[in-house]
TORPA-4810 file (N, C-alpha, C, O; in nm, 3 decimals):
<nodes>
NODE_1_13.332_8.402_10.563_13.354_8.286_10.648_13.221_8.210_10.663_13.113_8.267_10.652_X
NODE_2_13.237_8.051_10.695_13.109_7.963_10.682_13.086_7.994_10.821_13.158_8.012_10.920_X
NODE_3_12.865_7.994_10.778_12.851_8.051_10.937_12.845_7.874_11.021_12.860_7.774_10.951_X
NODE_4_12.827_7.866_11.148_12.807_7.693_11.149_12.724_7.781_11.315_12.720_7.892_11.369_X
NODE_5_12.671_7.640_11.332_12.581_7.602_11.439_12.663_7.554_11.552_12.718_7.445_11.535_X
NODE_6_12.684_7.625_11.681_12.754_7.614_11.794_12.709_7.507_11.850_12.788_7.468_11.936_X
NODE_7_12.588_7.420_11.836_12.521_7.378_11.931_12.491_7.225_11.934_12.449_7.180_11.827_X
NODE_8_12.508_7.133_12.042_12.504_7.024_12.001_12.394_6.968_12.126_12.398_6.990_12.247_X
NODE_9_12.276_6.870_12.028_12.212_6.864_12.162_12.257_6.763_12.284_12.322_6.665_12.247_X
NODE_10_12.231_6.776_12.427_12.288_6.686_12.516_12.479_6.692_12.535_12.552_6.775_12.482_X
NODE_11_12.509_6.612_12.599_12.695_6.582_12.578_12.738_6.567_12.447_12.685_6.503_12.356_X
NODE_12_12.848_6.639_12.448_12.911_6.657_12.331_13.018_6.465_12.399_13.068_6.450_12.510_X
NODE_13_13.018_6.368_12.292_13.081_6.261_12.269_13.218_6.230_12.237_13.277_6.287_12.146_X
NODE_14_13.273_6.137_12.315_13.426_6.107_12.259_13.426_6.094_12.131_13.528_6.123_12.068_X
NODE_15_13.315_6.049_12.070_13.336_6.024_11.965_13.281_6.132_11.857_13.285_6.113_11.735_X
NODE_16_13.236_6.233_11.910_13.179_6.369_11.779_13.391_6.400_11.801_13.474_6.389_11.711_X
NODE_17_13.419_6.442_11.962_13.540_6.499_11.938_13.686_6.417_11.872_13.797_6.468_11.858_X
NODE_18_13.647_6.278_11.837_13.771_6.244_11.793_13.755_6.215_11.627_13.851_6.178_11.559_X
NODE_19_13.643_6.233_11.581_13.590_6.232_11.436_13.627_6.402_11.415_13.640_6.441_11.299_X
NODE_20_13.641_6.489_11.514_13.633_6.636_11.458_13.823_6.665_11.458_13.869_6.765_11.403_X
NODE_21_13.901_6.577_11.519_14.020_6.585_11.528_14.070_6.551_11.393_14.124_6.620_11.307_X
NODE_22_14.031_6.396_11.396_14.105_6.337_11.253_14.075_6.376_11.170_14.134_6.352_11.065_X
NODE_23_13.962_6.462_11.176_13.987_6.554_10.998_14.082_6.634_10.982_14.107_6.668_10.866_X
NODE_24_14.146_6.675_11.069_14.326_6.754_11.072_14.409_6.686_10.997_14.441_6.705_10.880_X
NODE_25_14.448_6.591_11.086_14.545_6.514_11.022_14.620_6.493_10.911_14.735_6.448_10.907_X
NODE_26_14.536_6.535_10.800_14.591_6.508_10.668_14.653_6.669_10.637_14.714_6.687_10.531_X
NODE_27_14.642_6.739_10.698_14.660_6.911_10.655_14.828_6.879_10.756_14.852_6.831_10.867_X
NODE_28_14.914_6.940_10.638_15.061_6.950_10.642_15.129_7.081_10.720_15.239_7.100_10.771_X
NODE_29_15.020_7.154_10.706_15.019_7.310_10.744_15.032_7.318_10.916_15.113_7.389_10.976_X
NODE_30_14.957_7.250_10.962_14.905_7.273_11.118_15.053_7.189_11.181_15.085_7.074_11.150_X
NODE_31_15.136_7.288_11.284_15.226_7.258_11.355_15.157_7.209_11.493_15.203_7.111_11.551_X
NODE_32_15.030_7.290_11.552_15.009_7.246_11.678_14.836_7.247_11.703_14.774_7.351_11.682_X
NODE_33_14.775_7.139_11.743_14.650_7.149_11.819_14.625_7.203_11.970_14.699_7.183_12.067_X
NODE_34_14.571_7.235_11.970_14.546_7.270_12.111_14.385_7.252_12.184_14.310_7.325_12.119_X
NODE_35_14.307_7.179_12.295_14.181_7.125_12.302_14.166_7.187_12.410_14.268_7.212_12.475_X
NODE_36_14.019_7.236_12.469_13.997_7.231_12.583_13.852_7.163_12.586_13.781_7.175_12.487_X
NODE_37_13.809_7.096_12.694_13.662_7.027_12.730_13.639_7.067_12.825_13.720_7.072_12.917_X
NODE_38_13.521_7.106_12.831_13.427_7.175_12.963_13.351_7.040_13.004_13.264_6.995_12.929_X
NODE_39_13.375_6.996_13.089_13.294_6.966_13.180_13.227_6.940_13.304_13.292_6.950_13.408_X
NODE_40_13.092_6.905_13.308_13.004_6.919_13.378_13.074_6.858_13.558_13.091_6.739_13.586_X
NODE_41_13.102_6.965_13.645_13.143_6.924_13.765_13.038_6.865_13.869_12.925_6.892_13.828_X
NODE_42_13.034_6.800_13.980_12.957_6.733_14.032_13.048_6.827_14.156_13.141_6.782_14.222_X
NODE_43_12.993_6.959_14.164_13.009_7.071_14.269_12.883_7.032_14.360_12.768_7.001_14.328_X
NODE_44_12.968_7.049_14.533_12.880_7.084_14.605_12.873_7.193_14.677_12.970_7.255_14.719_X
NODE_45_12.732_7.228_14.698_12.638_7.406_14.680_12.566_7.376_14.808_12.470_7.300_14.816_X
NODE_46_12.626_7.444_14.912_12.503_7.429_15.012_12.447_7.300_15.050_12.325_7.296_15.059_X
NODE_47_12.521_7.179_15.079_12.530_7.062_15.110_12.417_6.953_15.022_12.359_6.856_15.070_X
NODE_48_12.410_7.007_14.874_12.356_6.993_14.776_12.503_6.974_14.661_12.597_7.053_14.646_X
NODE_49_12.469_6.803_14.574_12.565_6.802_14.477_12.483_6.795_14.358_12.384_6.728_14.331_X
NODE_50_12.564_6.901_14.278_12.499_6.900_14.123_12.507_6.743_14.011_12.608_6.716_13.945_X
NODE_51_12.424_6.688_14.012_12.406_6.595_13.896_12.413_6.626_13.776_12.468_6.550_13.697_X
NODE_52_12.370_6.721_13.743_12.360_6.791_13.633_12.338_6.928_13.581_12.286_7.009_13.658_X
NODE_53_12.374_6.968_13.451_12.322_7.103_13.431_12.218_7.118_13.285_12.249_7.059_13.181_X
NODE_54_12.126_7.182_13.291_12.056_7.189_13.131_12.061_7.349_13.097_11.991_7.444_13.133_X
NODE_55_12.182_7.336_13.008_12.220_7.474_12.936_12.087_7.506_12.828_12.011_7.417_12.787_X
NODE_56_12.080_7.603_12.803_11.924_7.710_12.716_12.051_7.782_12.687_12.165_7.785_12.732_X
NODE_57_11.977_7.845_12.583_12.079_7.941_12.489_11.974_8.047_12.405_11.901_7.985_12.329_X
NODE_58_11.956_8.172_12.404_11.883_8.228_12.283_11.966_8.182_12.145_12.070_8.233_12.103_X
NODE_59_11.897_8.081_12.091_12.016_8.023_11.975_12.067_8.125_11.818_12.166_8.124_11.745_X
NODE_60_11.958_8.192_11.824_12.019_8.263_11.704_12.106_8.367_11.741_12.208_8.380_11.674_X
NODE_61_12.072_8.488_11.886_12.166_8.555_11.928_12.314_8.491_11.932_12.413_8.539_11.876_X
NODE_62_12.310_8.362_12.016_12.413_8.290_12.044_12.498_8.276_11.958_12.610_8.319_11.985_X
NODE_63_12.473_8.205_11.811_12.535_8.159_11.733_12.593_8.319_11.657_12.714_8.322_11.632_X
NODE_64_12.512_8.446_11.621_12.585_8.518_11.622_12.699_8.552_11.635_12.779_8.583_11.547_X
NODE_65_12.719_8.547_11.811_12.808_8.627_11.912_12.887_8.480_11.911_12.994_8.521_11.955_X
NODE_66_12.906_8.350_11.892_12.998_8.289_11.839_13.056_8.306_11.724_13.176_8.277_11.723_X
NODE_67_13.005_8.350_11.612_13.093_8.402_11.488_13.173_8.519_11.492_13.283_8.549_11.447_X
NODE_68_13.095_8.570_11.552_13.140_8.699_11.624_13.282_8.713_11.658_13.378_8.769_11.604_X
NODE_69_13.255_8.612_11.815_13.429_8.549_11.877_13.538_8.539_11.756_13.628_8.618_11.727_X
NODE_70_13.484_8.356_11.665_13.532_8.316_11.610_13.612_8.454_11.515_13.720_8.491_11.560_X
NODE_71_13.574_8.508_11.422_13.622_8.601_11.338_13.698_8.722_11.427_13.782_8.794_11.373_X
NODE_72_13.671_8.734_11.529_13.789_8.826_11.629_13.910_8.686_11.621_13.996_8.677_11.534_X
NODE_73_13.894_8.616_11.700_13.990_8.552_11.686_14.069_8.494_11.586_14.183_8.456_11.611_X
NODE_74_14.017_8.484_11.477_14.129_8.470_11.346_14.170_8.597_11.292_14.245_8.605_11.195_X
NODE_75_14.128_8.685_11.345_14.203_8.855_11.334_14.339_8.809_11.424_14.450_8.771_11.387_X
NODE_76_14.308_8.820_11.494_14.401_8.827_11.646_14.575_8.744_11.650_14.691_8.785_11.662_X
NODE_77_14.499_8.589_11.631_14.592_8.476_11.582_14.597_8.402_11.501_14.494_8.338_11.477_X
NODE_78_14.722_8.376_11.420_14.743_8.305_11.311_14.721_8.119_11.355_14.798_8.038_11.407_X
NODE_79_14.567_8.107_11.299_14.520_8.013_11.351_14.469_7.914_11.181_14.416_7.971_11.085_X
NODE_80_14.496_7.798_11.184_14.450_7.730_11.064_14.298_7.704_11.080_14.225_7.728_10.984_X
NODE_81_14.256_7.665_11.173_14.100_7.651_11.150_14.074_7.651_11.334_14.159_7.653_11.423_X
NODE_82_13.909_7.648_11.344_13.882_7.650_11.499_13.699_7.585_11.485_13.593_7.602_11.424_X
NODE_83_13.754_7.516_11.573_13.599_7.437_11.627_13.533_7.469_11.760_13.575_7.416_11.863_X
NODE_84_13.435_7.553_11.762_13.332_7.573_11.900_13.203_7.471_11.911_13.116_7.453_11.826_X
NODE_85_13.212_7.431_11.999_13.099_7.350_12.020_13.022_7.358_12.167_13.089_7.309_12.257_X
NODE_86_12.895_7.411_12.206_12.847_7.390_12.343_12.760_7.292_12.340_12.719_7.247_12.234_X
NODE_87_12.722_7.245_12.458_12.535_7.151_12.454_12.469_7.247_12.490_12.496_7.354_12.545_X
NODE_88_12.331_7.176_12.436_12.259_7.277_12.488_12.128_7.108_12.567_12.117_6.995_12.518_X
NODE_89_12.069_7.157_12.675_12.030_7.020_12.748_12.053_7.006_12.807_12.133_7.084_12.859_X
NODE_90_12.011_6.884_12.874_12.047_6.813_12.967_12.176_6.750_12.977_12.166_6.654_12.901_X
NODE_91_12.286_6.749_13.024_12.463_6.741_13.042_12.478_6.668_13.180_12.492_6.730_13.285_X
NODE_92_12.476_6.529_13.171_12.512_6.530_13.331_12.697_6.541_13.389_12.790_6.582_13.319_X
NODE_93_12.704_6.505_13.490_12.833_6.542_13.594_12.924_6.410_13.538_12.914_6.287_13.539_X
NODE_94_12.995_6.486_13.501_13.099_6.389_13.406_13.085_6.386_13.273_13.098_6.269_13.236_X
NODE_95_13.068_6.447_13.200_13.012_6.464_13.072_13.069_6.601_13.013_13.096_6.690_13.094_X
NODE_96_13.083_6.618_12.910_13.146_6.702_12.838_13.069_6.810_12.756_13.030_6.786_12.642_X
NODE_97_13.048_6.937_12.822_12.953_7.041_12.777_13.021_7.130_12.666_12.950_7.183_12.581_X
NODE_98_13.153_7.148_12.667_13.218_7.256_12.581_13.352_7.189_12.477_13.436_7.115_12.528_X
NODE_99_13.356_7.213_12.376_13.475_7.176_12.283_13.558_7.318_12.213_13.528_7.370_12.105_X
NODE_100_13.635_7.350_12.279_13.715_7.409_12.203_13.845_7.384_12.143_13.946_7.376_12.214_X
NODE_101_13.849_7.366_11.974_13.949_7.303_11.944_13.992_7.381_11.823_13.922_7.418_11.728_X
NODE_102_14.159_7.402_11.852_14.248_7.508_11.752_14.329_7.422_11.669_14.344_7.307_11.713_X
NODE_103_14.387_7.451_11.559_14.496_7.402_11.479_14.580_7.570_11.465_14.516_7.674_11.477_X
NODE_104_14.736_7.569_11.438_14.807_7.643_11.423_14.896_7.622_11.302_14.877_7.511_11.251_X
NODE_105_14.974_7.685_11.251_15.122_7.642_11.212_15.221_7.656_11.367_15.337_7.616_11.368_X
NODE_106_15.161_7.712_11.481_15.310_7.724_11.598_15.222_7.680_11.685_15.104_7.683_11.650_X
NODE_107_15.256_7.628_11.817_15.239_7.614_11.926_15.157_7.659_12.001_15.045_7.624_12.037_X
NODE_108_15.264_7.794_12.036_15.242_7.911_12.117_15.120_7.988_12.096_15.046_8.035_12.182_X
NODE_109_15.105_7.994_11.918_14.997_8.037_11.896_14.829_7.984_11.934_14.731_8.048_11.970_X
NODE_110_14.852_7.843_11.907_14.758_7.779_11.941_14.694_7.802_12.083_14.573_7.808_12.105_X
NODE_111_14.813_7.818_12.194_14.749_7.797_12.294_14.715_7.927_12.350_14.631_7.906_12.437_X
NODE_112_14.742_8.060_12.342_14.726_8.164_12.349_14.598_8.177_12.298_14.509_8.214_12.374_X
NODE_113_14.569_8.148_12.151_14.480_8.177_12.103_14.308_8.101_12.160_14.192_8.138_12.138_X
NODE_114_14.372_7.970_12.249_14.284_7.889_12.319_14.187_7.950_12.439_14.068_7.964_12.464_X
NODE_115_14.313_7.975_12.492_14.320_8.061_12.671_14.204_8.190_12.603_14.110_8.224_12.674_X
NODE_116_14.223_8.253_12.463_14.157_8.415_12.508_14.006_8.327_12.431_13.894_8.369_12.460_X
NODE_117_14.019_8.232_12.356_13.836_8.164_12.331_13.756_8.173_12.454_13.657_8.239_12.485_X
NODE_118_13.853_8.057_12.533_13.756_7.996_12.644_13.732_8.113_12.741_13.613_8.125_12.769_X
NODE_119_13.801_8.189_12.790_13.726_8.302_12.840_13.688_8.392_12.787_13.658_8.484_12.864_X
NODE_120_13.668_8.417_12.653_13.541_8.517_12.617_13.434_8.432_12.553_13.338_8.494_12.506_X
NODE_121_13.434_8.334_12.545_13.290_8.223_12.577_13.264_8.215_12.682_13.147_8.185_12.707_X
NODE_122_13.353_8.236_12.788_13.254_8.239_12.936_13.188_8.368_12.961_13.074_8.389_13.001_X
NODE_123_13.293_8.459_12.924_13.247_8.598_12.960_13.162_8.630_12.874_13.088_8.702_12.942_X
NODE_124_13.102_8.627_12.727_13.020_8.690_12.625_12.913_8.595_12.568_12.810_8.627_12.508_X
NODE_125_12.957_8.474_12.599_12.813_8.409_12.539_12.707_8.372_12.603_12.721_8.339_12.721_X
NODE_126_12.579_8.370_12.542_12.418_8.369_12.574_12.410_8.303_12.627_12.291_8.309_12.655_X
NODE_127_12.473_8.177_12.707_12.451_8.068_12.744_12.394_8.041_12.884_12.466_8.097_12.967_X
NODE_128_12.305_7.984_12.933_12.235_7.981_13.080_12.242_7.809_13.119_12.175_7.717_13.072_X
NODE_129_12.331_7.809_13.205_12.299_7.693_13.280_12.254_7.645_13.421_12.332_7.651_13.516_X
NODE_130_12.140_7.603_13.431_12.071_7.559_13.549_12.117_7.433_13.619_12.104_7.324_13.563_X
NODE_131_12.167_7.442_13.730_12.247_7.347_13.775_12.113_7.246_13.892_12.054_7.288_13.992_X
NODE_132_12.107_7.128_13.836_11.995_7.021_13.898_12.096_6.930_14.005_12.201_6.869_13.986_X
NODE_133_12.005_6.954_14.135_12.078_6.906_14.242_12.055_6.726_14.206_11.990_6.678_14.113_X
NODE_134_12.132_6.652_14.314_12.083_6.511_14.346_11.940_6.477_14.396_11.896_6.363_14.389_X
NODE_135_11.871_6.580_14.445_11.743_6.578_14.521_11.632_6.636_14.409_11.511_6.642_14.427_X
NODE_136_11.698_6.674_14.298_11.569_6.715_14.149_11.586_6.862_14.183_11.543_6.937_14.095_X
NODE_137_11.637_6.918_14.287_11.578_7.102_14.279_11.710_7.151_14.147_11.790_7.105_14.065_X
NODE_138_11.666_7.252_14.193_11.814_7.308_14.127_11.790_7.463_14.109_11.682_7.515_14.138_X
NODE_139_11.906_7.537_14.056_11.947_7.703_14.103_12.023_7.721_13.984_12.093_7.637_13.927_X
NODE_140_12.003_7.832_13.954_12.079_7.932_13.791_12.224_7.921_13.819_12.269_7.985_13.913_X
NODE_141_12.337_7.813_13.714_12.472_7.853_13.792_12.510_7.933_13.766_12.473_7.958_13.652_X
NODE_142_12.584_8.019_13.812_12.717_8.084_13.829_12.808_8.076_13.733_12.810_7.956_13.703_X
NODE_143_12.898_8.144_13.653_12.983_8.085_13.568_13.120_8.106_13.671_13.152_8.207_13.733_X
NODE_144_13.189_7.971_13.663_13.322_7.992_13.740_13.410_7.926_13.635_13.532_7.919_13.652_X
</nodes>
């Protein structure tokens, strides 16, 4: 399997994710897509609202333990292809930090196979994000 680079610097763009869609399109095979986008919430922490977050990553561990995922998960489900994408940077509140995007021949599969990505990318990957208040401080988030 091709290894690829998880990592995109800053917000991932409407427009990286709708150039990464229409390359589907032409494949006869795929019955169902399925997308999820992470993004950056404008949570308030202690009467402090997050503006932003700047995700760090050990990048070579990282990208590993994304192939890693990836190849569990085309064990698992009958999936036509799969796109991971994080930022790594500066991401502000409203902005789009995570792309996970499936093709299937079924549905069901797709979205099953979605649901167990996005939480073992929350739960297993290297990823650290520092959440920067409105006032410049900021605190290690939490993954929720």
């Amino acid at each position: 399997m091709k290894k690829k680079n998880v990592f995109i610097k800053g917000a991932i763009t409407p427009d990286f994710i709708a150039n990464s869609i229409t390359k589907h399109q032409t494949k006869t095979t795929i019955g169902a897509h399925d997308i999820f986008l992470g993004q950056v919430r404008a949570d308030e922490i202690k009467g402090k609202t997050v503006a932003a977050i700047d995700y760090t990553a050990y990048e070579e561990m990282a990208n590993l333990k994304f192939d890693e995922i990836r190849e569990t998960t085309f064990v698992k489900f009958e999936l036509t292809c799969m796109h991971i994408y994080h930022s790594l940077g500066t991401v502000k509140a409203g902005e789009i930090c995570l792309f996970v995007f499936v093709s299937s021949p079924r549905r069901k599969e797709a979205m099953k196979a979605l649901e167990y990505l996005v939480e073992t990318i929350k739960a297993e990957s290297p990823i650290f994000g520092k959440e920067i208040f409105e006032d410049e401080t900021h605190q290690w988030k939490v993954n929720s």
